[in-house]
N, C-alpha and C positions, 0 to 999 in steps of 0.2 A: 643527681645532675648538678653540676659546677653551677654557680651565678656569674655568666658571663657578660651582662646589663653595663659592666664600666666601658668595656672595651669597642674600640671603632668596629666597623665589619671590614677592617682590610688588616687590622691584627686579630681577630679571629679567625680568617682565611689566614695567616700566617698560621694560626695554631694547629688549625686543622692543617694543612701541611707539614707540619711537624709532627702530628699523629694524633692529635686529639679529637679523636672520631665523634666524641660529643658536639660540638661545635656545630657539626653539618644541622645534627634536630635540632638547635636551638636558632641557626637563620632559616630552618625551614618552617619553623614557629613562627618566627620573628616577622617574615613577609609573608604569610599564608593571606594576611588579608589583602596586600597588592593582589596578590593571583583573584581573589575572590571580586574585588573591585571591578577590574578586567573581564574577567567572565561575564561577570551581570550586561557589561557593554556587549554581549558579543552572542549570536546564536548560532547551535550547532545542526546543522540538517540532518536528522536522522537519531540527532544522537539530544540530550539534555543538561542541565545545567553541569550536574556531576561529571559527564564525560569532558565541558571543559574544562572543569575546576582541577581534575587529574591530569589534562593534558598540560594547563599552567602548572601544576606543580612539577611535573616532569621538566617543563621548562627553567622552573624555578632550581634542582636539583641539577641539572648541566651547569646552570649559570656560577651554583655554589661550587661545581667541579671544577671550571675552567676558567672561572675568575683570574686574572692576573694585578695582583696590587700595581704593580709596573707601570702599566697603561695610566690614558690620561681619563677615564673614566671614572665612579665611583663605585663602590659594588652593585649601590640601593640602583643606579643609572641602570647600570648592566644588566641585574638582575631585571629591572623593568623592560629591557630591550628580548631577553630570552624569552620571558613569559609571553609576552604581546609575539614572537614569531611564532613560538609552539601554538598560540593560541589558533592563530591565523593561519598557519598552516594547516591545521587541524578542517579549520574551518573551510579553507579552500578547498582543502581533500575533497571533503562531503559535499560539499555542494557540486563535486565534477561528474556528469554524466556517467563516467565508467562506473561510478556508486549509486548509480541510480536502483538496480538491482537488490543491493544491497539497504541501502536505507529504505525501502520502501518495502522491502519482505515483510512478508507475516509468515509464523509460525505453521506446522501440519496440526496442532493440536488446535491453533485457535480456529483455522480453515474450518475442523471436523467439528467444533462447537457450537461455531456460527455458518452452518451450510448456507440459511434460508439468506442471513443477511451479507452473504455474497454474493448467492443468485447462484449455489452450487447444486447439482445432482447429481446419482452418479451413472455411469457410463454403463448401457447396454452393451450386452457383448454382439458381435457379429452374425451369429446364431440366433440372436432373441430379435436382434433387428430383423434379417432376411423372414422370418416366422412372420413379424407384427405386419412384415411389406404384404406377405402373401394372403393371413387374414385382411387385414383393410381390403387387397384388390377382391377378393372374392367374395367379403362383403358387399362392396361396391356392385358386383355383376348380378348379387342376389335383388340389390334393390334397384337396380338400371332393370332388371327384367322382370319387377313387380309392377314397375310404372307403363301407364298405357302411352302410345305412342305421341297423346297432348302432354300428361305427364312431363315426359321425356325432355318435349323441348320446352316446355315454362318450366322445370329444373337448368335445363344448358343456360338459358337466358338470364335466369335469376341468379346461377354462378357464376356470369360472365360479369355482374353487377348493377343488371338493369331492373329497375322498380316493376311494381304492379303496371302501372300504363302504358310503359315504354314496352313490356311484353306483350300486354294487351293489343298493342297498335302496333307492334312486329309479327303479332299471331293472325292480327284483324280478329278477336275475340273480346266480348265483353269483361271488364275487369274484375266485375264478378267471379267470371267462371276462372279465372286467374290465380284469381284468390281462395278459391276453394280447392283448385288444384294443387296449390301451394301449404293446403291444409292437411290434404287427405296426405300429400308428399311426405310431411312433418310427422303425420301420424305411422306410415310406413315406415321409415326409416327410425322413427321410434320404438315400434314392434321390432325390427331387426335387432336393433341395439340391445334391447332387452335379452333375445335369445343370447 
């Protein structure tokens, strides 16, 4: 590669224009760290430092394209002015709700690694569902018609969320016997479960 170190950057954009396709690596060497400076100011939603370092240099690489010596600016100007809107626009992309989708995706591999720490399971079919409906309810009639008719209702009452007393004093029964029913319940519906 040429030493191109004497020459300004608006007769090296002349050279490159005249076809000396070296030139371009060498201001894109040249300002790598403007892009890199800019970056550190700036964060990407979704994306990390490298995504804007690439988005500056993209920026950077237009700037060396469409430089005009002409103008009343300088390259190093120009080139600061490309980098800073690619950046930012960059930046404003991501942070806009229609990317919300997108930045905040995860992976089907990480999903199926980390089931637990999603709070994933997977899906009964239709068939295993209607089955589990049908067990449970006939469950349910084997042990509604194992309970004796006190049973019965210090279960409805203690479903419905009411304590030991509050059933006791809706039955007019001592809480004792409350509580024993609420035992022998536990123990039924335990021998169910077993089978």
């Amino acid at each position: 590669m040429k030493n191109y170190n004497g020459y300004s950057d608006e007769e090296l954009i002349g050279m490159l224009r005249r076809g000396e396709a070296e030139v371009a690596d060498y201001l894109l060497n040249k300002y790598k760290p403007l892009v890199r400076r800019k970056a550190r100011a700036l964060y990407l939603a979704g994306g990390d430092q490298e995504d804007l370092l690439q988005e500056g240099m993209l920026g950077l690489f237009k700037a060396v394209q469409e430089y005009q010596p002409d103008k009343a600016a300088s390259f190093q100007t120009f080139a600061g002015i490309c980098v800073s809107r690619q950046m930012y626009s960059a930046v404003a992309s991501a942070s806009r709700q229609k990317h919300l989708p997108l930045n905040s995706s995860i992976s089907l591999n990480e999903l199926e690694e980390n089931q637990e720490e999603y709070n994933l399971r997977t899906v009964d079919s239709p068939e295993s569902i209607f089955l589990d409906q049908e067990a449970a309810e006939m469950l349910e009639k084997k042990i509604w018609g194992s309970l004796s008719p006190f049973e019965q209702n210090v279960l409805e009452l203690y479903l419905k969320g009411l304590d030991y007393l509050q059933i006791a004093g809706s039955l007019q029964r001592p809480a004792k016997s409350v509580d024993n029913a609420l035992q022998r319940i536990r123990g039924k519906v335990s021998q169910f479960l077993k089978k």
